[in-house]
N, C-alpha and C positions, 0 to 999 in steps of 0.2 A: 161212796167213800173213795172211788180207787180214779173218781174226777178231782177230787177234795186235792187227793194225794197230788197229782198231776198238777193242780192251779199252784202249790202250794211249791212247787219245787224252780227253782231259778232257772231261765231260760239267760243262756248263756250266748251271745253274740261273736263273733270272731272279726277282729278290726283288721288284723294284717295277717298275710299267708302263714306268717310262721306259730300264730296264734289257732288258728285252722289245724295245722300237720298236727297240734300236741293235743289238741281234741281229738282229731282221730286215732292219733298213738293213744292215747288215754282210753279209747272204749276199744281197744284191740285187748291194751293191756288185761284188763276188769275179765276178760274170760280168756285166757292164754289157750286153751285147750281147743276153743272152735276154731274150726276147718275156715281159712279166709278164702274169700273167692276170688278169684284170680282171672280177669276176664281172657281169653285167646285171642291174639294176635290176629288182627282183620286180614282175611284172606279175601282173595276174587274173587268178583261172582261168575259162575261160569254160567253161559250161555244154556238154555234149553236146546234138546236137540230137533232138530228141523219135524213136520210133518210130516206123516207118509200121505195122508191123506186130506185134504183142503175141503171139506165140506161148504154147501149152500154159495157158493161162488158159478156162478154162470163158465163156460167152457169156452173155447174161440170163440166167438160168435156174436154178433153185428150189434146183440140185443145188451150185451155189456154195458152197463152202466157205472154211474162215478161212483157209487159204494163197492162196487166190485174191485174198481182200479184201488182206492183206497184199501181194502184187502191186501193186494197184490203188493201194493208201495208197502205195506208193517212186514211183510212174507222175505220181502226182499230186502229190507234193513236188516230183518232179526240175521237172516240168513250170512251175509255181509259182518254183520258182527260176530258169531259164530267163526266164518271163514279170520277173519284178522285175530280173534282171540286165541286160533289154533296154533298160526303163523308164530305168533310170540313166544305162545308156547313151546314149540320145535325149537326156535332160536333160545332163547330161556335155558332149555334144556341144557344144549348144545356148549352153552356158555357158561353150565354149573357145570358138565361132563369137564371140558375144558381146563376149568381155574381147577377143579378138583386133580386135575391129572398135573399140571403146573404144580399147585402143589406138594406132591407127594413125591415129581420130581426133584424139586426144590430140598425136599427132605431127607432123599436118598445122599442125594449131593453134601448136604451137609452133613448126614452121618460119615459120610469116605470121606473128608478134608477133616471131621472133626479123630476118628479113626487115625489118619496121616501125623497129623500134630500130638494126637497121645504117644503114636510108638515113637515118635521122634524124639518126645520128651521121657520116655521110658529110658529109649537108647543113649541120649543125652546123660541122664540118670546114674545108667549101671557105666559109662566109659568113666563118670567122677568118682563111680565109686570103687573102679579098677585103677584108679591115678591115685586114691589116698593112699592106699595102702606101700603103694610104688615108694609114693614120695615118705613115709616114715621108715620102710628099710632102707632109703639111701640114707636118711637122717641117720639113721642105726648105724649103716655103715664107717661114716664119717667120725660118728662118732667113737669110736670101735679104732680107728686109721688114729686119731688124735689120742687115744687112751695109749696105746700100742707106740704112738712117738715119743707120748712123754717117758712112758717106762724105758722107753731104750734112753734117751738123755740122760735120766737119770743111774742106768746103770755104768755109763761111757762115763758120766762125773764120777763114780763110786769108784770104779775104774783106775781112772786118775789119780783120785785123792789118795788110792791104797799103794800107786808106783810114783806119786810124790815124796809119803813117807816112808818108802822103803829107800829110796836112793838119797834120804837126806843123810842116813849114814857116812856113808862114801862120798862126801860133795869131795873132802879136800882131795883125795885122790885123783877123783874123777874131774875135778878142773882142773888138775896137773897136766892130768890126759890132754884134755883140753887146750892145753894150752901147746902142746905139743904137737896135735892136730893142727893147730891154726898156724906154725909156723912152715909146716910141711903143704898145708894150702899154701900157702902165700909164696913160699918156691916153685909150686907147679905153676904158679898163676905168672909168674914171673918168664917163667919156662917159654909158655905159649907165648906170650906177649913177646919177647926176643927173635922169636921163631916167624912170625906172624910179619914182624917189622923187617925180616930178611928177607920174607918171600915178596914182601911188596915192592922192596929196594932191588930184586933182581928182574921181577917184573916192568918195573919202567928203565932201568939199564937196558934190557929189550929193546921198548919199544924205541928209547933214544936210539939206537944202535940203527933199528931198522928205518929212522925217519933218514938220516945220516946218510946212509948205504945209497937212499933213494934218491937224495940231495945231488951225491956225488953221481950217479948214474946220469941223473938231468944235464947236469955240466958237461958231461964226457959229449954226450947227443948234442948239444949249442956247439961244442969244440969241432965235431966231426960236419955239421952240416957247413959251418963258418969256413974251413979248411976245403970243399967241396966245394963252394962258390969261389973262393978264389983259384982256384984250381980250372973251372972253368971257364972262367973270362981270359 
């Protein structure tokens, strides 16, 4: 029966890889629960360790034959390899200890740079958020200086308007005044102005006076040398 069952069931071909992957996703799928095997990672084959002891092999000695040397030549290969699989190994090491330590400085370095540029942007941060506040009490301020000028304008108009209407009483009087004031300006102004025109008119009587004086002194000196030459000859 369980050949019958087996002949009976479609044998399934795979033409292209991607037809292949969904077969095998498909009998993964059919039991979710088994354990997939997962082969490990091919590792080196490490060398056997040398012999202590060389059995059936002839000693120094003359009687040495070519299966002996043959011996000798596997002994000294394996050995050879052994020796260079060690070598690598030490270097290997050396070269994980290394990038491993490269690393880690690598990482240190970048926590203190990445450290540097947070507090920077913290500090960044708190000086914008000690500048808002600045800048809306000056706004406050200002506003505050602008509220405070209108009210006085407006009291200096009320002001006004209230010693407008109290002097409209009294105009005709008060342009009498007025007009009595302005005649008494107009005498003093007159005053100065007459005063002003004497001192400038005795001013240059002066200075004519003294240009004169200086005129006549010149002439006296040409009269006196001219009288002195002929006096001489």
């Amino acid at each position: 029966m369980d050949g019958k069952e087996k002949d009976e069931k479609n044998v399934v071909v795979a033409k292209t890889p991607a037809e292949l992957q969904k077969m095998r996703l498909d009998k993964l799928m059919k039991n979710p629960s088994k354990e997939v095997f997962i082969p490990e990672s091919s590792q080196e084959r490490k060398p056997r360790d040398p012999l202590e002891f060389i059995r059936n092999v002839w000693g120094s000695s003359a009687g040495a034959g070519s299966g002996d040397f043959h011996v000798y030549r596997g002994v000294r290969r394996r050995e050879y390899a052994r020796q260079k699989y060690v070598d690598e190994k030490f270097e290997r090491d050396n070269a994980d200890a290394e990038y491993q330590k490269k690393l880690e400085k690598n990482q240190t370095e970048a926590e203190i740079r990445t450290a540097k540029k947070r507090a920077k942007r913290l500090k960044k941060k708190q000086k914008q958020k000690g500048k808002k506040p600045k800048k809306e009490q000056e706004e406050k301020e200002e506003s505050d200086e602008e509220s405070e000028d209108e009210e006085t304008e407006e009291s200096r108009e009320q002001d006004c308007d209230k010693g407008h209407n109290s002097n409209q009483n009294g105009d005709m009087g008060h342009n009498s005044n007025q007009n009595g004031d302005m005649g008494y300006n107009s005498e003093e102004n007159c005053d100065t102005e007459v005063k002003s025109e004497k001192s400038e008119n005795h001013n240059d009587n002066k200075r004519k006076g003294y240009r004169s004086n200086k005129q006549h002194a010149l002439v006296d000196e040409k009269q006196f040398q001219i009288s002195a030459n002929t006096n001489g000859s």
